[in-house]
PDB file of N, CA, C and O in Angstrom:
ATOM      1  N   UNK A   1      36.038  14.966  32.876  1.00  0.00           N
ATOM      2  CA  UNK A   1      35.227  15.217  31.700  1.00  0.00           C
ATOM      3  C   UNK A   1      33.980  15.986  32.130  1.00  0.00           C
ATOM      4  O   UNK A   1      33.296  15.642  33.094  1.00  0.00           O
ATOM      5  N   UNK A   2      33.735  16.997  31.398  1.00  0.00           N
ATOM      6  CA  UNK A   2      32.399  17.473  31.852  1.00  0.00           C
ATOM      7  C   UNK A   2      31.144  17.408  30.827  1.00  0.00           C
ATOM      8  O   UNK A   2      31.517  17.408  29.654  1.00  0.00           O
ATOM      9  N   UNK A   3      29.985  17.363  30.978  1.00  0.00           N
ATOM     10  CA  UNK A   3      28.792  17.357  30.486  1.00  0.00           C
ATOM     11  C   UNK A   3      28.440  18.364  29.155  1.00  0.00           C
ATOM     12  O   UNK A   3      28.053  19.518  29.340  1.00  0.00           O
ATOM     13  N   UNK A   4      28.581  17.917  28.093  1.00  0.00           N
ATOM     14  CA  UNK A   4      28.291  18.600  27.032  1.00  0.00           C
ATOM     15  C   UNK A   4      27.246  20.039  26.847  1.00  0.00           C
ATOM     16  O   UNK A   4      27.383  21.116  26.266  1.00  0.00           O
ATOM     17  N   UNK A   5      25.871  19.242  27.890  1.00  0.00           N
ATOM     18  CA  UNK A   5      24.944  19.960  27.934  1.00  0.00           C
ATOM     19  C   UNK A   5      24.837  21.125  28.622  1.00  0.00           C
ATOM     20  O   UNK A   5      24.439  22.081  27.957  1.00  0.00           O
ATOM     21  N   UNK A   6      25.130  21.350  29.995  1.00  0.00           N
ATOM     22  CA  UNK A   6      25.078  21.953  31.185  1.00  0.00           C
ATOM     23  C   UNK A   6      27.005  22.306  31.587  1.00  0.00           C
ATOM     24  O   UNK A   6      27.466  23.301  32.147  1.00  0.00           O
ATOM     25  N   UNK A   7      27.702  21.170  31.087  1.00  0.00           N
ATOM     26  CA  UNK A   7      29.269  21.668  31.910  1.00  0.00           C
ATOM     27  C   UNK A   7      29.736  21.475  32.467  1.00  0.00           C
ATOM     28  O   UNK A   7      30.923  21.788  32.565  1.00  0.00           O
ATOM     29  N   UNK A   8      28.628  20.353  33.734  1.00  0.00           N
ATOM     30  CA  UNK A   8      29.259  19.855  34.915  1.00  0.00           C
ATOM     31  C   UNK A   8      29.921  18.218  34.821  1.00  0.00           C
ATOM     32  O   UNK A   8      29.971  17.382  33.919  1.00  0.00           O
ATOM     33  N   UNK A   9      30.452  18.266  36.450  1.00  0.00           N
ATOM     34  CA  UNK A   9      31.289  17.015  35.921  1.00  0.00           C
ATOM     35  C   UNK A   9      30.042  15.609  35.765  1.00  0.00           C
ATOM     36  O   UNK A   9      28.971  15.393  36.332  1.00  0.00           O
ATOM     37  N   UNK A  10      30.781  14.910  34.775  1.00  0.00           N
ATOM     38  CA  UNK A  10      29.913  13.740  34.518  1.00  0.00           C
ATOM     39  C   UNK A  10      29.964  12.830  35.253  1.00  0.00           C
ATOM     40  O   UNK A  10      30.928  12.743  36.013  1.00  0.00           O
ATOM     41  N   UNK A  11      28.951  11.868  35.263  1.00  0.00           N
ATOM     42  CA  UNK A  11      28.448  11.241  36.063  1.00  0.00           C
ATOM     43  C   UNK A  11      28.618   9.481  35.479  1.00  0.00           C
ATOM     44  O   UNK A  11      28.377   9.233  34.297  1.00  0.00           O
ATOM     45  N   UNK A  12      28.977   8.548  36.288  1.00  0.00           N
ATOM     46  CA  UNK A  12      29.333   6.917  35.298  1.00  0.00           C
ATOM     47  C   UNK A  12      28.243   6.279  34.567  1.00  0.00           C
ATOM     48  O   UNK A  12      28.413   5.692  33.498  1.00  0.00           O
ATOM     49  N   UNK A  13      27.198   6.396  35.121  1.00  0.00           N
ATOM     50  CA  UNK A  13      25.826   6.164  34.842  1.00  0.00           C
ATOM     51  C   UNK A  13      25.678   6.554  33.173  1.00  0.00           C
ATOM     52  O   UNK A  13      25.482   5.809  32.214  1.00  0.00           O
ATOM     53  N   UNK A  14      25.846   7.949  33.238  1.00  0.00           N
ATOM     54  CA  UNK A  14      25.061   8.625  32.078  1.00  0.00           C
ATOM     55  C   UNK A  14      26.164   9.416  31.304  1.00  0.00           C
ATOM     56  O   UNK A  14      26.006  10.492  30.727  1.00  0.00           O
ATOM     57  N   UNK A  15      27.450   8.592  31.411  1.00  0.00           N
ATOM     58  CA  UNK A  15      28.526   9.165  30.263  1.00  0.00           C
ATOM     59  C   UNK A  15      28.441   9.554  29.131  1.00  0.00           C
ATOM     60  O   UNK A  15      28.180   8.637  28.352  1.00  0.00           O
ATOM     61  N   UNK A  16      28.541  10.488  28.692  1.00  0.00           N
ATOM     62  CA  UNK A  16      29.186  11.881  28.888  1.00  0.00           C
ATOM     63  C   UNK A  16      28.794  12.717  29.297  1.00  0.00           C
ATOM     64  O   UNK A  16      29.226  13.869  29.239  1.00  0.00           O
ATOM     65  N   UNK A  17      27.564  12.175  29.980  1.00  0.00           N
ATOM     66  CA  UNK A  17      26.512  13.454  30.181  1.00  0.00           C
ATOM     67  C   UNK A  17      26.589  13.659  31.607  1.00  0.00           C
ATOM     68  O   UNK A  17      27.771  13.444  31.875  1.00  0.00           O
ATOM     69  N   UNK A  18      25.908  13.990  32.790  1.00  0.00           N
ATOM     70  CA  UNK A  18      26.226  14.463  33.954  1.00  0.00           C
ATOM     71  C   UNK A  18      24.654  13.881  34.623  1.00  0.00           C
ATOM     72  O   UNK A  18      24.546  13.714  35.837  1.00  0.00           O
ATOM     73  N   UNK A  19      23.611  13.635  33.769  1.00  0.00           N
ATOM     74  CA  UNK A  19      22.358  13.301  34.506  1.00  0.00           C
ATOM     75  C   UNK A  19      21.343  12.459  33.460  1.00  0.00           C
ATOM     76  O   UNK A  19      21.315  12.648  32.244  1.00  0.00           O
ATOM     77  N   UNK A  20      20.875  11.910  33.877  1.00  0.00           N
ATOM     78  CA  UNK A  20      19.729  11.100  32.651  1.00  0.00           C
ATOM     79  C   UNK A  20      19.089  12.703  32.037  1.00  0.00           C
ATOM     80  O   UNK A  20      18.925  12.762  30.818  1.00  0.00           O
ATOM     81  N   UNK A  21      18.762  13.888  32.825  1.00  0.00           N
ATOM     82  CA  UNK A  21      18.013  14.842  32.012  1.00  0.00           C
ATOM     83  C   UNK A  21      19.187  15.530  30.911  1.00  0.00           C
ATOM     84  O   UNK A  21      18.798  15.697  29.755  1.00  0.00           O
ATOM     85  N   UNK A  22      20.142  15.795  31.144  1.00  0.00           N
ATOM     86  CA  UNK A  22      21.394  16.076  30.277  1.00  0.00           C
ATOM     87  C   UNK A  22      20.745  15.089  29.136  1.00  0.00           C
ATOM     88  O   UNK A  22      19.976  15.394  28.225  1.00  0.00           O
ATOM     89  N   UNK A  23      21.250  13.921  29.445  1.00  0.00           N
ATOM     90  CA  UNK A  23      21.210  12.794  28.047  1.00  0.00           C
ATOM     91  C   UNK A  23      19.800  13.295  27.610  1.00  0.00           C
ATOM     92  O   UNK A  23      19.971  13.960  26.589  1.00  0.00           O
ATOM     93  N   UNK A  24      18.556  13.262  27.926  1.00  0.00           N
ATOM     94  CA  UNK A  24      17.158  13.439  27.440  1.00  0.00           C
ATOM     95  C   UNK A  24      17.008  14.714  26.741  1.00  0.00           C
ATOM     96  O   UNK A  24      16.112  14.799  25.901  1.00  0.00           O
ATOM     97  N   UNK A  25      17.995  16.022  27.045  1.00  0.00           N
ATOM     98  CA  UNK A  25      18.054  17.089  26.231  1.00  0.00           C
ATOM     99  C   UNK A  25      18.594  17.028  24.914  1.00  0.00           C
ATOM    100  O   UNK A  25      18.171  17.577  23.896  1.00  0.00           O
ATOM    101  N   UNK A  26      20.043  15.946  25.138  1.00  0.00           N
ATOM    102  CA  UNK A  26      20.534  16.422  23.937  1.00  0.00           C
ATOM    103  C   UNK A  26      19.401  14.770  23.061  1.00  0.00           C
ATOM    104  O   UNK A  26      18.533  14.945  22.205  1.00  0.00           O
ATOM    105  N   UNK A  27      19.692  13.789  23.466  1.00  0.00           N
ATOM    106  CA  UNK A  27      18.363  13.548  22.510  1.00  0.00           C
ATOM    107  C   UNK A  27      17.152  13.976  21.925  1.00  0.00           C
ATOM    108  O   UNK A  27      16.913  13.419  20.854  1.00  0.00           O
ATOM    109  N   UNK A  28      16.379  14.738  22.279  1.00  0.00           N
ATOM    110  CA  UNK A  28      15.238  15.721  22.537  1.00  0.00           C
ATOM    111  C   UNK A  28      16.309  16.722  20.903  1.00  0.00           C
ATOM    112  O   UNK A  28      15.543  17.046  19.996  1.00  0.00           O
ATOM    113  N   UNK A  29      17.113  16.924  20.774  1.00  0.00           N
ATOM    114  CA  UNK A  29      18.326  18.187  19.685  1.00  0.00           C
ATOM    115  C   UNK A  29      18.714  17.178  18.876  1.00  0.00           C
ATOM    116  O   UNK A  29      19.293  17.635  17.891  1.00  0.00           O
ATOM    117  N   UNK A  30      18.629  15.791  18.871  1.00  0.00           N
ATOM    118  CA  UNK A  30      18.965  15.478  17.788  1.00  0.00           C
ATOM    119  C   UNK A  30      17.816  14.989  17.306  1.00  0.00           C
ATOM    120  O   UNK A  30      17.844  14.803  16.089  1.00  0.00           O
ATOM    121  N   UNK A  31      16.523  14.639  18.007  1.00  0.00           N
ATOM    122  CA  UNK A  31      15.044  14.034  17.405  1.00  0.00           C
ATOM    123  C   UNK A  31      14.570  15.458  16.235  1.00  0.00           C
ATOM    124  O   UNK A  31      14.399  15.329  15.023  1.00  0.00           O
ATOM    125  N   UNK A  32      14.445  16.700  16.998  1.00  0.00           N
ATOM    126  CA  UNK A  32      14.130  17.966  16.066  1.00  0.00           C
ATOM    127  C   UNK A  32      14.755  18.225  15.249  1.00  0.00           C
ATOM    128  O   UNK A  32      14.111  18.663  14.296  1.00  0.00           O
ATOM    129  N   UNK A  33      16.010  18.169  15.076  1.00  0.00           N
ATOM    130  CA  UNK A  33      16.980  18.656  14.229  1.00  0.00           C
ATOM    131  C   UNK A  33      17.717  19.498  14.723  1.00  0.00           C
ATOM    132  O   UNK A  33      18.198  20.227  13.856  1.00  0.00           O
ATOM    133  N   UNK A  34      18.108  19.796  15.984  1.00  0.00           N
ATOM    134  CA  UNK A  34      19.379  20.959  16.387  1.00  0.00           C
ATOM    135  C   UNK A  34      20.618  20.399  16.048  1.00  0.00           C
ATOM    136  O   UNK A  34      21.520  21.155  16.408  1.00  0.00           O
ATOM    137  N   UNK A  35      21.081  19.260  15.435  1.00  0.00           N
ATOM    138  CA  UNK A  35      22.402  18.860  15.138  1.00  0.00           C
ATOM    139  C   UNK A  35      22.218  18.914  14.158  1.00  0.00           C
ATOM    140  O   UNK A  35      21.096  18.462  13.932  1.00  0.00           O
ATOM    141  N   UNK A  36      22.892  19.366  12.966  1.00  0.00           N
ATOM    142  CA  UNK A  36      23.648  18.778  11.356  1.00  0.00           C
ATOM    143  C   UNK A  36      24.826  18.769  11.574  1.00  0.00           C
ATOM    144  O   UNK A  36      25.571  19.520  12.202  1.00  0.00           O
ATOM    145  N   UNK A  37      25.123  16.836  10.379  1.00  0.00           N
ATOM    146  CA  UNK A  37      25.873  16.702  10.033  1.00  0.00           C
ATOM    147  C   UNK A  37      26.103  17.484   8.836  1.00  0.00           C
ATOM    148  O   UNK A  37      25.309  17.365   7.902  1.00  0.00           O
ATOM    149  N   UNK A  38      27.188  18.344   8.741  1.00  0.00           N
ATOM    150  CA  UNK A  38      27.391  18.591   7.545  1.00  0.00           C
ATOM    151  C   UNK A  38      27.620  17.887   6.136  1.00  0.00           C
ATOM    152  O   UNK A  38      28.685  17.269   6.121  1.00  0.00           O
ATOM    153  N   UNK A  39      26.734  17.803   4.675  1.00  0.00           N
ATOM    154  CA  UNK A  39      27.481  17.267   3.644  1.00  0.00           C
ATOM    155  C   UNK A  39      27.737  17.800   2.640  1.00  0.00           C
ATOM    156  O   UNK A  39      26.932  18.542   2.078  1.00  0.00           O
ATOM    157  N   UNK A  40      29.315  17.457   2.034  1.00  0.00           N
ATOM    158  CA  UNK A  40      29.448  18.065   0.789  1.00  0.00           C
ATOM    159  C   UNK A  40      29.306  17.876  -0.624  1.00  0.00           C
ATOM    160  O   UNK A  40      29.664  18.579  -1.569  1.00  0.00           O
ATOM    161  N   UNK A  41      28.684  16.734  -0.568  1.00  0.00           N
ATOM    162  CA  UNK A  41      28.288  16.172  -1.434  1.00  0.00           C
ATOM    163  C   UNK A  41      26.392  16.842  -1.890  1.00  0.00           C
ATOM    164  O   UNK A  41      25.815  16.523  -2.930  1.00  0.00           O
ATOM    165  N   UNK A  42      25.854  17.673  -0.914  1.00  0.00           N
ATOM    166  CA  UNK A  42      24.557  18.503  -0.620  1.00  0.00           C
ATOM    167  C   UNK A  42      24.289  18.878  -2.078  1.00  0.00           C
ATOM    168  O   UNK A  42      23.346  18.583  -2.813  1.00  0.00           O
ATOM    169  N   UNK A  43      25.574  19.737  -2.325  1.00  0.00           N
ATOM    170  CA  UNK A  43      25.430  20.895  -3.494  1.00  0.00           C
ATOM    171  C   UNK A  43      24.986  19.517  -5.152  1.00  0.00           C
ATOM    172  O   UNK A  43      24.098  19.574  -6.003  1.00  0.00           O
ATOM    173  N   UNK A  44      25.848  18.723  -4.972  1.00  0.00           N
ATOM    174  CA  UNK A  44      25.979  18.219  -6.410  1.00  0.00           C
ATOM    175  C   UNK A  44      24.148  17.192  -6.350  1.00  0.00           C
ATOM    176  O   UNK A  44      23.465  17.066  -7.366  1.00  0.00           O
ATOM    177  N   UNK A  45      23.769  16.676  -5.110  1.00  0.00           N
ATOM    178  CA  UNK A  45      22.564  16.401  -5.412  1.00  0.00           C
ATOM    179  C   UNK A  45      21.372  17.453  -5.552  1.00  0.00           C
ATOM    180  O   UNK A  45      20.207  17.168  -5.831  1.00  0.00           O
ATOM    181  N   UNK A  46      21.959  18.893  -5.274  1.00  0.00           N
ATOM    182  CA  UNK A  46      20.463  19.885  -5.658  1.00  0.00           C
ATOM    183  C   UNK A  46      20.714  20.150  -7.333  1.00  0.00           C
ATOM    184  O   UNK A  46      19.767  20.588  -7.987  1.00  0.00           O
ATOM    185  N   UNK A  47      21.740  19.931  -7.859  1.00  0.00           N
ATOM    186  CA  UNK A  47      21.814  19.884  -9.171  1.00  0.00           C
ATOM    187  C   UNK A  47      20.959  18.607 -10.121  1.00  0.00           C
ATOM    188  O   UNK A  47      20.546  18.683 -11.278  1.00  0.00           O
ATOM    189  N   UNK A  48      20.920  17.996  -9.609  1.00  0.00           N
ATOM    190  CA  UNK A  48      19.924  17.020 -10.703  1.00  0.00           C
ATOM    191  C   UNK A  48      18.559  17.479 -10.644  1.00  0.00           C
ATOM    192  O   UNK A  48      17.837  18.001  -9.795  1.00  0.00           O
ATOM    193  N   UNK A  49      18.456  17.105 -11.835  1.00  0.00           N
ATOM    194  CA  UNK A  49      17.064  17.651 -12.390  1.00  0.00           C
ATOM    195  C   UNK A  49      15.612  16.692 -12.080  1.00  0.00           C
ATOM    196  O   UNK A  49      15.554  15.479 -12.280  1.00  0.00           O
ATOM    197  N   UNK A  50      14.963  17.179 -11.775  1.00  0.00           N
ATOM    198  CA  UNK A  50      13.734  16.043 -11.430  1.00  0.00           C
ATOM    199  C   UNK A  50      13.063  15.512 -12.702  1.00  0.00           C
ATOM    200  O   UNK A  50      12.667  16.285 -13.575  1.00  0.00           O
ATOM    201  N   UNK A  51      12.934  14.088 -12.798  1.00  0.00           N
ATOM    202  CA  UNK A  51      11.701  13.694 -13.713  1.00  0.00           C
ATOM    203  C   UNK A  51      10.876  14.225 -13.833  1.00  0.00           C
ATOM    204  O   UNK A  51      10.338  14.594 -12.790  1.00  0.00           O
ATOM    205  N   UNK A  52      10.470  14.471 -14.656  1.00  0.00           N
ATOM    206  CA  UNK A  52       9.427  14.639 -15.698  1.00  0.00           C
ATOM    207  C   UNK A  52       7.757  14.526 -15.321  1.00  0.00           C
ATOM    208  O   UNK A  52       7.584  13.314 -15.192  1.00  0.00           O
ATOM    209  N   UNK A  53       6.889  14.982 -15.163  1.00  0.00           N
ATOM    210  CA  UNK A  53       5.784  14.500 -14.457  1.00  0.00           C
ATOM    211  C   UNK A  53       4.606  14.456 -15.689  1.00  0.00           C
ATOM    212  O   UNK A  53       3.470  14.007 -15.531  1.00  0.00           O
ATOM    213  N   UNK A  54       4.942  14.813 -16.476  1.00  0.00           N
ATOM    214  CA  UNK A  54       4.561  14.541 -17.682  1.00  0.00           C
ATOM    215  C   UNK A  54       4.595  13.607 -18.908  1.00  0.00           C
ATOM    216  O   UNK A  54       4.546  13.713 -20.133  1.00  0.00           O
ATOM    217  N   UNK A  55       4.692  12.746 -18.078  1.00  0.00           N
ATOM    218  CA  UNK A  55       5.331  11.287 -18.826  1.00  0.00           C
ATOM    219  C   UNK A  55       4.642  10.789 -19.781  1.00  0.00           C
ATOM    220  O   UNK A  55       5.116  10.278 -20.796  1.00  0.00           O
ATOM    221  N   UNK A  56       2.919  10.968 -19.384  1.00  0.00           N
ATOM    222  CA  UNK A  56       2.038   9.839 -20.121  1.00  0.00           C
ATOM    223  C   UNK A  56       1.258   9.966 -21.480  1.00  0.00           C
ATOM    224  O   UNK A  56       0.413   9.269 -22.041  1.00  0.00           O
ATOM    225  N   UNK A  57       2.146  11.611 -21.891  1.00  0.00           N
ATOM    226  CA  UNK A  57       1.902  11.829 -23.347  1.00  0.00           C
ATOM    227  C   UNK A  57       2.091  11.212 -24.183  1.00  0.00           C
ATOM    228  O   UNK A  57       1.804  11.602 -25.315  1.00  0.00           O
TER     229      UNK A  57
END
């Protein structure tokens, strides 16, 4: 198996990854946002309409 990050072979310690800094990168990509999950359900929640902010007429 090799290391997602870098390529090399992995290491037992830090499976799937090849080094604790491997693992600390790709955590580091999922804290910012370099991963999406994709959803398809995205589209049908930009369709609802927002309340009203004008309520207290």
């Amino acid at each position: 198996m090799t290391c997602p990050i870098c390529k090399k072979i992995t290491s037992q310690p830090y499976r799937p990854f090849c080094s604790a800094r491997c693992k600390d990168v790709d955590l580091s990509k999922w804290l910012i946002g370099g991963y999406v999950i994709a959803n398809d359900d995205e589209t049908e929640s930009s369709e609802v309409e927002p309340d009203c902010e004008d309520s207290d007429s």
